[in-house]
N, CA, C, O and CB atoms as a CASP TS submission, in Angstrom:
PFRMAT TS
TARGET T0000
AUTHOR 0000-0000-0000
METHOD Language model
MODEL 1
PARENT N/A
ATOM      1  N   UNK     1      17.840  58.332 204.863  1.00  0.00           N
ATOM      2  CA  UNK     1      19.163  57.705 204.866  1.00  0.00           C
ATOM      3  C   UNK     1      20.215  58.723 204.439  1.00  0.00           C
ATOM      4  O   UNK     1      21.298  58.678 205.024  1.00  0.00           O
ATOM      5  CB  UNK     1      19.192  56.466 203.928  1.00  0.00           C
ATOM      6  N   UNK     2      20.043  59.536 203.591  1.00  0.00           N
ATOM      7  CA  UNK     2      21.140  60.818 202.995  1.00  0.00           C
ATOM      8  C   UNK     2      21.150  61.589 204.225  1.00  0.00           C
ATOM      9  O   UNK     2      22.202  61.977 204.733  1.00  0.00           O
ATOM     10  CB  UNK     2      20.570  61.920 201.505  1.00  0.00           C
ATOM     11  N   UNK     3      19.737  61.873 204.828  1.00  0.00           N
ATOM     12  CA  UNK     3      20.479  62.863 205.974  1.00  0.00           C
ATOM     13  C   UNK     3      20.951  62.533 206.821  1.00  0.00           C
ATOM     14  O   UNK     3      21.972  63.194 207.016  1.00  0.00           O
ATOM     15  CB  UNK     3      19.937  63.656 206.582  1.00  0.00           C
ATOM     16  N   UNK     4      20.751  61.628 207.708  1.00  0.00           N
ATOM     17  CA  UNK     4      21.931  60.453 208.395  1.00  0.00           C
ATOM     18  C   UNK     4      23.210  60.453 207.452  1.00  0.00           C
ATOM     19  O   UNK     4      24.333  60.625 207.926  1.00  0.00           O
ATOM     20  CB  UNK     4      21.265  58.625 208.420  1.00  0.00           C
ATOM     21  N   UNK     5      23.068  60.323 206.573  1.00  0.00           N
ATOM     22  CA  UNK     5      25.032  59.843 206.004  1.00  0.00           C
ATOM     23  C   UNK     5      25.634  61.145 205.819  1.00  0.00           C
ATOM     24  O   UNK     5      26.857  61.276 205.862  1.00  0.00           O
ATOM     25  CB  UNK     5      25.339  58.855 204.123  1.00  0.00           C
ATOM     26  N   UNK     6      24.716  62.280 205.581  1.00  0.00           N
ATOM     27  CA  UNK     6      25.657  63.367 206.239  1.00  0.00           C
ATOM     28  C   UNK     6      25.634  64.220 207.324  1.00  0.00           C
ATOM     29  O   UNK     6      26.349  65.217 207.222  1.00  0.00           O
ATOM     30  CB  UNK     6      25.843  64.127 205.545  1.00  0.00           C
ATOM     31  N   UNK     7      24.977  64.079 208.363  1.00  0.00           N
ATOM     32  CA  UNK     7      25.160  63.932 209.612  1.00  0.00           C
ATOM     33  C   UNK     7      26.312  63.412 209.870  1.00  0.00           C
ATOM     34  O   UNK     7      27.279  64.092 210.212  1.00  0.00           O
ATOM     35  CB  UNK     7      24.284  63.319 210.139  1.00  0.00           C
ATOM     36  N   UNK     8      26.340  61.736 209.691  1.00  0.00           N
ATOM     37  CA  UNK     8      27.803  61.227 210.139  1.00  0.00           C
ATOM     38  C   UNK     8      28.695  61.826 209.680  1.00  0.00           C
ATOM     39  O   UNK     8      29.660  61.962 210.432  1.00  0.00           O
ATOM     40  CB  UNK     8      28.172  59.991 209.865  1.00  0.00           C
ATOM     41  N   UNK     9      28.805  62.510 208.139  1.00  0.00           N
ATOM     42  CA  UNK     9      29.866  62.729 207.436  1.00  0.00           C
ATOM     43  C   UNK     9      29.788  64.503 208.382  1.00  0.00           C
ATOM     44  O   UNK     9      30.738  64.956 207.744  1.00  0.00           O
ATOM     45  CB  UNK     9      29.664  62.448 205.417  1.00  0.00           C
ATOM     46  N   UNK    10      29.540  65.251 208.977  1.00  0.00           N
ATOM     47  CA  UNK    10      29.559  66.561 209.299  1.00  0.00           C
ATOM     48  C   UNK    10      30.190  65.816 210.761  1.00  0.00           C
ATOM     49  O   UNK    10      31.378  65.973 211.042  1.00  0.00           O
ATOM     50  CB  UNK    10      27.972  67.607 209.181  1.00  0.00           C
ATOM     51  N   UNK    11      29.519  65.218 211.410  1.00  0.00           N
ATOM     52  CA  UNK    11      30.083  64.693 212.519  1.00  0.00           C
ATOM     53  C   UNK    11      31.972  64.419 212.692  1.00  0.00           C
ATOM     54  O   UNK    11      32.862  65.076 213.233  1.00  0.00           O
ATOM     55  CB  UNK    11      29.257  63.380 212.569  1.00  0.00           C
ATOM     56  N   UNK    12      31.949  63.139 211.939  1.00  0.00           N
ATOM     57  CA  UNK    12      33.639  63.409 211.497  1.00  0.00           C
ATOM     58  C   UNK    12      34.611  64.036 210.879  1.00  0.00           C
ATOM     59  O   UNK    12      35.809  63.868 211.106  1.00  0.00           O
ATOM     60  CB  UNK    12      34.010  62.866 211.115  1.00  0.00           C
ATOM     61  N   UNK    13      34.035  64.933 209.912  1.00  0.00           N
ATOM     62  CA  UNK    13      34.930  66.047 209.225  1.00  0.00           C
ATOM     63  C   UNK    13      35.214  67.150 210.818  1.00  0.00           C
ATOM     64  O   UNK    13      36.334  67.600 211.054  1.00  0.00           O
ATOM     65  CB  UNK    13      33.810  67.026 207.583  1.00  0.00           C
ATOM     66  N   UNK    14      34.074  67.410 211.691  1.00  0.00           N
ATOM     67  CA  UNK    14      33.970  67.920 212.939  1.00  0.00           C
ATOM     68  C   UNK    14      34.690  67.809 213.786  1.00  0.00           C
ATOM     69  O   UNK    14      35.267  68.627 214.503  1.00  0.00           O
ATOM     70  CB  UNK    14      33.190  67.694 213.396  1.00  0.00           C
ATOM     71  N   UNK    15      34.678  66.265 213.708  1.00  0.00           N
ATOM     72  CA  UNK    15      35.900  65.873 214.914  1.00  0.00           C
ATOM     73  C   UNK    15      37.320  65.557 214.171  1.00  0.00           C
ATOM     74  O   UNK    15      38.077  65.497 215.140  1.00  0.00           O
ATOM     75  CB  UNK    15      35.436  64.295 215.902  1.00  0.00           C
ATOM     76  N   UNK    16      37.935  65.375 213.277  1.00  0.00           N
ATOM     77  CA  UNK    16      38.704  65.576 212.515  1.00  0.00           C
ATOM     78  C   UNK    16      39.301  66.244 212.764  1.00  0.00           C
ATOM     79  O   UNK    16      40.400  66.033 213.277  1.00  0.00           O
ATOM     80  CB  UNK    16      38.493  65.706 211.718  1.00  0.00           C
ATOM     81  N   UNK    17      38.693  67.638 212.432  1.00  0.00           N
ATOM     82  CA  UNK    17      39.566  69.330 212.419  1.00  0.00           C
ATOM     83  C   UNK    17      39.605  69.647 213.650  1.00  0.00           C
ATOM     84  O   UNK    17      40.486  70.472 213.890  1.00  0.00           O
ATOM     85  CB  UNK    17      38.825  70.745 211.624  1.00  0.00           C
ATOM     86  N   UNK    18      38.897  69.264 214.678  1.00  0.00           N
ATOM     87  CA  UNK    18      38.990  69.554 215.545  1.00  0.00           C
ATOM     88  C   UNK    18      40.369  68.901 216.573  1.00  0.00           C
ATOM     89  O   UNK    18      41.118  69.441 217.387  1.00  0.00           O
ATOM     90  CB  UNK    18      37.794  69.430 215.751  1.00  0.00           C
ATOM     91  N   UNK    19      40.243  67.543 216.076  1.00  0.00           N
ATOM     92  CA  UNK    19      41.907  66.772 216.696  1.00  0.00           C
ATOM     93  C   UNK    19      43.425  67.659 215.752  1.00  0.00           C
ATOM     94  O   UNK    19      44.569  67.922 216.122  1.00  0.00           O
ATOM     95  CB  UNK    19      41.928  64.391 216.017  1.00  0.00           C
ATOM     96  N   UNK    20      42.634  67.904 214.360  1.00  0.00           N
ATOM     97  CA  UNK    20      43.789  68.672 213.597  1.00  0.00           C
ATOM     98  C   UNK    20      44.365  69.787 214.342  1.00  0.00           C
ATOM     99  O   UNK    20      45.570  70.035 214.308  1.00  0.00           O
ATOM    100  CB  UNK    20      43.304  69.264 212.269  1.00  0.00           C
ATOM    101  N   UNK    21      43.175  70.732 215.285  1.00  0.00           N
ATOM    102  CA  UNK    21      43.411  72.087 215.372  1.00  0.00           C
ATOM    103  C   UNK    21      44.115  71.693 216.901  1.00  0.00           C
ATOM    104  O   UNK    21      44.648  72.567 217.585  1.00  0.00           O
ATOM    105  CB  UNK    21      41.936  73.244 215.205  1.00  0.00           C
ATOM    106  N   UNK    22      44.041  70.297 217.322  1.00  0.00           N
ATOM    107  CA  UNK    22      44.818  70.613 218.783  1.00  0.00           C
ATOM    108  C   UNK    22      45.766  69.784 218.485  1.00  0.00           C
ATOM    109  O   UNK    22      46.820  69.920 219.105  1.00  0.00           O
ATOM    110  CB  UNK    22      44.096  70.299 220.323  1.00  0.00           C
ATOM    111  N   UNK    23      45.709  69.188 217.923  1.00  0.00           N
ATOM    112  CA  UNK    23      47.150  68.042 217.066  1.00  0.00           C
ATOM    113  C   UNK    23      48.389  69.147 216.696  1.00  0.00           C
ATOM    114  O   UNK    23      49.545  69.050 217.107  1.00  0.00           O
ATOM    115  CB  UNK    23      46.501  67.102 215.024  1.00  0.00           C
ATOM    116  N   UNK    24      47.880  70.180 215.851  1.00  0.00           N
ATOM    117  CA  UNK    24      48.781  71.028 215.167  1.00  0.00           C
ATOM    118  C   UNK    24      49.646  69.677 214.564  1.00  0.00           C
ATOM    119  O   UNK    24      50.579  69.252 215.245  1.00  0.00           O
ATOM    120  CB  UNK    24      49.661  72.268 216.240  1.00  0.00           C
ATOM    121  N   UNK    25      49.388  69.179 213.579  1.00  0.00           N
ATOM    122  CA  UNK    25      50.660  68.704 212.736  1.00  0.00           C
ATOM    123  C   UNK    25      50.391  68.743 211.678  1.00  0.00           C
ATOM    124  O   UNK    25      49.224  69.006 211.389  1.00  0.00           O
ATOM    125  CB  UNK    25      51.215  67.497 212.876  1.00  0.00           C
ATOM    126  N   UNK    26      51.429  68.479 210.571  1.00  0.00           N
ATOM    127  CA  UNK    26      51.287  69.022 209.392  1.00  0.00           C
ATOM    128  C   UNK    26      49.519  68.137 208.577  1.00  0.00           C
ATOM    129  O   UNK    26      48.746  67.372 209.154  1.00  0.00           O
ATOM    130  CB  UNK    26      53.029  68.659 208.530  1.00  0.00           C
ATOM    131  N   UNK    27      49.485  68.371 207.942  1.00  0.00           N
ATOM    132  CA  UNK    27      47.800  67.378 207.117  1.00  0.00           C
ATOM    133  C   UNK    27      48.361  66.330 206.645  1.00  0.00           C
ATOM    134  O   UNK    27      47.519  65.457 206.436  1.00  0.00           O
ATOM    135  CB  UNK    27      46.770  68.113 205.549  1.00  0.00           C
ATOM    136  N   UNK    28      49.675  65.943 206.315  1.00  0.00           N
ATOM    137  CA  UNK    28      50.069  64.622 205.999  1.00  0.00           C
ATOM    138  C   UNK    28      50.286  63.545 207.225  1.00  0.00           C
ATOM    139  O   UNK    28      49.832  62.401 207.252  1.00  0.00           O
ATOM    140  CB  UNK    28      51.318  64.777 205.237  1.00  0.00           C
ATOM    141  N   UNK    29      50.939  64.064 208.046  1.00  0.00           N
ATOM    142  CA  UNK    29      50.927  63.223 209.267  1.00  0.00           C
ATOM    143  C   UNK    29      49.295  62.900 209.658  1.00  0.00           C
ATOM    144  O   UNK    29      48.859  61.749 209.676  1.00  0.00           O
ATOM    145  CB  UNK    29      51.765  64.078 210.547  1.00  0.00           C
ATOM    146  N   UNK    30      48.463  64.101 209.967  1.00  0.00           N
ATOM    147  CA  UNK    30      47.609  64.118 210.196  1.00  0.00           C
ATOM    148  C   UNK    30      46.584  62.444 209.733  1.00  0.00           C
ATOM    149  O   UNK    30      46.114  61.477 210.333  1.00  0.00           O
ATOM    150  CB  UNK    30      47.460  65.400 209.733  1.00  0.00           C
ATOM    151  N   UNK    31      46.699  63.061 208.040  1.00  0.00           N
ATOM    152  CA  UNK    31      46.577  61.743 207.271  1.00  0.00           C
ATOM    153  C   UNK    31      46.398  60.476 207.531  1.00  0.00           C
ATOM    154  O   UNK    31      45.374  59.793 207.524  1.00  0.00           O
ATOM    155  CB  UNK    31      47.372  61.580 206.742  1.00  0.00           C
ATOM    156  N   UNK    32      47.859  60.138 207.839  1.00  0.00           N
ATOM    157  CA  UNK    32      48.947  59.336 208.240  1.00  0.00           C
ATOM    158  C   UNK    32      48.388  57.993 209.194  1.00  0.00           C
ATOM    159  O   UNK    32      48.213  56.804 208.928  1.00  0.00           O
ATOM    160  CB  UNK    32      49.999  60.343 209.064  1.00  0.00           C
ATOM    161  N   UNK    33      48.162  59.014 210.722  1.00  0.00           N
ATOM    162  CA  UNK    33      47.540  59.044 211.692  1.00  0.00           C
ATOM    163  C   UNK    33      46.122  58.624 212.059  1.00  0.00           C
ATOM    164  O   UNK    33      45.797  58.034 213.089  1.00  0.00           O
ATOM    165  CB  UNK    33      47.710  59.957 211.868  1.00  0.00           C
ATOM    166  N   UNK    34      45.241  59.054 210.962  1.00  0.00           N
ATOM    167  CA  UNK    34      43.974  58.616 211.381  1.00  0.00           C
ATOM    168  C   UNK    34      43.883  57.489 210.427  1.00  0.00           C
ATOM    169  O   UNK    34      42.773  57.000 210.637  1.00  0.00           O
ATOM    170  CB  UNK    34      42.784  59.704 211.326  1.00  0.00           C
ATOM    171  N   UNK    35      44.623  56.647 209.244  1.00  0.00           N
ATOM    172  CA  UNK    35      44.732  55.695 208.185  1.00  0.00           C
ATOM    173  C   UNK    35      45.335  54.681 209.556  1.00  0.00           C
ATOM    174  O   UNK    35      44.661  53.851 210.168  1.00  0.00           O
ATOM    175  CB  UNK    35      45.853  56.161 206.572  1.00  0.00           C
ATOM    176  N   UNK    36      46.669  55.006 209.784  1.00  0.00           N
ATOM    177  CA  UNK    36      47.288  54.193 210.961  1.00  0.00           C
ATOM    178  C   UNK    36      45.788  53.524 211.454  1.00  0.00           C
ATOM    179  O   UNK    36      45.199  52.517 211.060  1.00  0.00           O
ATOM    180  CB  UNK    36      48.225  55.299 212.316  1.00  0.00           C
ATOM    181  N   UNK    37      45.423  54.584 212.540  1.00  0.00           N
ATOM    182  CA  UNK    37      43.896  54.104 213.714  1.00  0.00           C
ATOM    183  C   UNK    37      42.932  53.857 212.934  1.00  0.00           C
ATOM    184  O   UNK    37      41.883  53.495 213.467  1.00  0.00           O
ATOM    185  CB  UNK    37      43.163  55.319 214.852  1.00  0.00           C
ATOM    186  N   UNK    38      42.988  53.988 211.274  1.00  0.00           N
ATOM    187  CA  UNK    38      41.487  53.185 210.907  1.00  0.00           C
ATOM    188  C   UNK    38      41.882  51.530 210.710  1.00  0.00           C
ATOM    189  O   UNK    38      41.161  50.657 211.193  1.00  0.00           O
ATOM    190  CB  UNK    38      40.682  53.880 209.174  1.00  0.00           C
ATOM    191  N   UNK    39      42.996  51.250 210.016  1.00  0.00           N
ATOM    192  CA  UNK    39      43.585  49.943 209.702  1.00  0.00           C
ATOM    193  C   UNK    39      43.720  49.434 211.366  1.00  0.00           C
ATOM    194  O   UNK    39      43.245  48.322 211.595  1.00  0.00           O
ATOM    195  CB  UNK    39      45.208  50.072 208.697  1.00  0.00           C
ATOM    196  N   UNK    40      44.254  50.079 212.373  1.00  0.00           N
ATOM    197  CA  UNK    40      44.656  49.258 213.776  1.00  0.00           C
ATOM    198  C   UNK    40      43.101  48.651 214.403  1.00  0.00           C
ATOM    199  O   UNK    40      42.921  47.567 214.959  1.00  0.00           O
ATOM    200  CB  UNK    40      45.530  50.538 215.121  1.00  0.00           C
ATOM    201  N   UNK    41      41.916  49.893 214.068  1.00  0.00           N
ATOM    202  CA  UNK    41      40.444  49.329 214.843  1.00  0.00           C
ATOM    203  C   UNK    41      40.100  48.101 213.858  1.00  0.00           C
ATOM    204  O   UNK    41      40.076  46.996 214.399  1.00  0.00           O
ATOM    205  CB  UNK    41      38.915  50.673 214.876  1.00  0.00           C
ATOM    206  N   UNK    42      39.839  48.159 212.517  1.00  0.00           N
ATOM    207  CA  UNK    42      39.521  47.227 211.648  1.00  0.00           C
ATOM    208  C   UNK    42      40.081  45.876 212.362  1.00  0.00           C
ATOM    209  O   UNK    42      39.452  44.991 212.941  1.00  0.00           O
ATOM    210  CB  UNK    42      40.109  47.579 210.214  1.00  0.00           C
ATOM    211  N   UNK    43      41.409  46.011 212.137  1.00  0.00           N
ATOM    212  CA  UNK    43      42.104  44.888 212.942  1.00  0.00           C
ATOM    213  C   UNK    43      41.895  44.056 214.194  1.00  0.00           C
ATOM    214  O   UNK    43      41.729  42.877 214.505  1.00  0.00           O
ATOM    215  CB  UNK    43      43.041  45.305 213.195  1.00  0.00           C
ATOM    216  N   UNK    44      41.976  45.126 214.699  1.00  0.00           N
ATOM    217  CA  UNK    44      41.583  44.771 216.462  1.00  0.00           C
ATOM    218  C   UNK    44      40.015  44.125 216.166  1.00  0.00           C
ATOM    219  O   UNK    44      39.871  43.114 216.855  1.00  0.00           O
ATOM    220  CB  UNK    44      41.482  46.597 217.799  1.00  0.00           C
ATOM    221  N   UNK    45      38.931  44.396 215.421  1.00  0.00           N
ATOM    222  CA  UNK    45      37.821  44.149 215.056  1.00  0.00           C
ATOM    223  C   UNK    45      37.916  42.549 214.819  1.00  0.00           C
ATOM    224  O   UNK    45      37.451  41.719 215.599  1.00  0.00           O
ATOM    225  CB  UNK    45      37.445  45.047 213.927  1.00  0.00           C
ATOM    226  N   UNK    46      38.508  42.294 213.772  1.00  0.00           N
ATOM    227  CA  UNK    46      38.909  41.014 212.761  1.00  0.00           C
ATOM    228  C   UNK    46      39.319  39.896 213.936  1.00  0.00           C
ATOM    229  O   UNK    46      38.978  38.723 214.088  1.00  0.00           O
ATOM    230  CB  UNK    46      40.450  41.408 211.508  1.00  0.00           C
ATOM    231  N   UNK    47      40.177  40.755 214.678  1.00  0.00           N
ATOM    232  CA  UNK    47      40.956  39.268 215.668  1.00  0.00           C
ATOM    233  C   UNK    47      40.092  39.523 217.086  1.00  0.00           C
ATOM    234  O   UNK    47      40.630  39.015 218.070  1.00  0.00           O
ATOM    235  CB  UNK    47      43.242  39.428 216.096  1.00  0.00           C
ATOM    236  N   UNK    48      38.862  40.218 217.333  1.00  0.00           N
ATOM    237  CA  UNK    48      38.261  40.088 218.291  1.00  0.00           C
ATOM    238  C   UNK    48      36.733  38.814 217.851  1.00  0.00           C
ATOM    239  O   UNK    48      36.004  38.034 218.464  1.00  0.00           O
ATOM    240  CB  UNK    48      38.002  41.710 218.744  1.00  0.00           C
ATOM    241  N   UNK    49      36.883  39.167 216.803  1.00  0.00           N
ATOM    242  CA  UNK    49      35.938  38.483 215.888  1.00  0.00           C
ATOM    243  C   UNK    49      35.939  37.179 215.972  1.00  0.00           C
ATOM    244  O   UNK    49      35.133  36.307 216.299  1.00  0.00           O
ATOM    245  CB  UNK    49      36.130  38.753 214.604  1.00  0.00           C
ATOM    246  N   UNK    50      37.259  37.249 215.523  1.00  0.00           N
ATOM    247  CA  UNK    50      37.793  35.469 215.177  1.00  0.00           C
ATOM    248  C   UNK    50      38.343  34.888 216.618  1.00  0.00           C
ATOM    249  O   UNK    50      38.609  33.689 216.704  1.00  0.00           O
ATOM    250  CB  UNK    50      39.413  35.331 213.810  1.00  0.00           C
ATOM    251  N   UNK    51      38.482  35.630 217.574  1.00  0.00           N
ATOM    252  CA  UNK    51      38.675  35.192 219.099  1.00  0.00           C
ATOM    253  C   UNK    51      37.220  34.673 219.246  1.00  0.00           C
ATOM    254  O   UNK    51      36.979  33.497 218.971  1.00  0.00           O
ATOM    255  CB  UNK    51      39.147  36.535 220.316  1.00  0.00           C
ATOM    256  N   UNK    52      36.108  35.627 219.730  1.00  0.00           N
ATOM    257  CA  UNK    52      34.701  35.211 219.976  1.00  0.00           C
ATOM    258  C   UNK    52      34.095  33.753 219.295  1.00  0.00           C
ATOM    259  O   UNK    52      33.593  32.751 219.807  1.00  0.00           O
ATOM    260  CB  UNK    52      33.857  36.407 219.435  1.00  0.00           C
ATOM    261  N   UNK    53      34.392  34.141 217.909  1.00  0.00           N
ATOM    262  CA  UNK    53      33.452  32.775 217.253  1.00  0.00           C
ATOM    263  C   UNK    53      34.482  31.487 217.328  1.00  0.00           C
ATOM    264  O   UNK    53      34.020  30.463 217.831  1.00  0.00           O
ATOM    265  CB  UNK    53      32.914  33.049 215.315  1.00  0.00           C
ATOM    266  N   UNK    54      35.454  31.475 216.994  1.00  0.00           N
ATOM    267  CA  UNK    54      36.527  30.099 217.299  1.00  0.00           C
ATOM    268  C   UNK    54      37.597  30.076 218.643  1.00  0.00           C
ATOM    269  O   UNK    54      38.780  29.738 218.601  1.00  0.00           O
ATOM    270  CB  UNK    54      37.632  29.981 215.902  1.00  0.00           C
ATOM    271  N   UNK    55      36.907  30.489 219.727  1.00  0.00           N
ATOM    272  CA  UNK    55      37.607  30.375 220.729  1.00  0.00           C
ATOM    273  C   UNK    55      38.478  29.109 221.052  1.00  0.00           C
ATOM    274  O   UNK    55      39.593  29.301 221.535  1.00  0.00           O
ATOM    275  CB  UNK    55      36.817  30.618 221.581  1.00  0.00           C
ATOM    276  N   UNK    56      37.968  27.601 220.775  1.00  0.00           N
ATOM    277  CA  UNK    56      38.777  26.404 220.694  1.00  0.00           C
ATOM    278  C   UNK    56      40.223  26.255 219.523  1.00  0.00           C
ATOM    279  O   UNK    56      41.122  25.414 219.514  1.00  0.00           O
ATOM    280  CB  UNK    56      37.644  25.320 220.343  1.00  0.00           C
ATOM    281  N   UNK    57      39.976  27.440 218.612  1.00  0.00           N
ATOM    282  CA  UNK    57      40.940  27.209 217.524  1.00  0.00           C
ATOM    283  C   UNK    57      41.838  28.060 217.596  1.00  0.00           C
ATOM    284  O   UNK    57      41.826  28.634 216.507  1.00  0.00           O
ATOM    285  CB  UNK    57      40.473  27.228 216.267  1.00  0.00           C
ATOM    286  N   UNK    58      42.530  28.442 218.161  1.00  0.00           N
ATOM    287  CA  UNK    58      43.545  29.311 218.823  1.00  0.00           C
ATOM    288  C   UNK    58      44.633  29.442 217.810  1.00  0.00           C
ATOM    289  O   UNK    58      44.641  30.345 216.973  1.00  0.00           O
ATOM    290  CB  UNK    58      44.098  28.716 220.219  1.00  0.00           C
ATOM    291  N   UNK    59      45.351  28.721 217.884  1.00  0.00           N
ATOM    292  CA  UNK    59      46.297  28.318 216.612  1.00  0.00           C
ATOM    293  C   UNK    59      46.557  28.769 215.334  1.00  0.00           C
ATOM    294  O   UNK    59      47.666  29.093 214.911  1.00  0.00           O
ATOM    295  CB  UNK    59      46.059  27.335 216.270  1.00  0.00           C
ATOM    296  N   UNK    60      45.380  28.787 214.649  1.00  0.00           N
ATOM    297  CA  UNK    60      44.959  28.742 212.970  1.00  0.00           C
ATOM    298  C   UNK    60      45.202  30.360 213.719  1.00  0.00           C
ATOM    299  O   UNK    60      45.068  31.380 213.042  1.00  0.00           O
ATOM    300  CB  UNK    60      43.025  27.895 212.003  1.00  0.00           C
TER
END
């Protein structure tokens, strides 16, 4: 299980620097940016969620 969790963790520090190094923007935006797209997927997650299981309850 540790070498899997840093696998994943080498994996995304990987792709990270790698959007950093063609992003070129400062490390705060950078920041910024991938907090933005972690809170927007979570989200999109939550109300795909609650679409699937209460499809009749639209409303609430």
């Amino acid at each position: 299980v540790r070498n899997y969790d840093h696998l994943k963790l080498s994996i995304f520090l990987f792709s990270v620097s790698i959007f950093y190094f063609m992003a070129q923007l400062p490390f705060w935006r950078l920041i910024h940016f991938t907090t933005k797209m972690f809170i927007y997927q979570i989200l999109l997650l939550k109300r795909e969620k609650i679409f699937f299981n209460r499809p009749t309850n639209l409303n609430s």
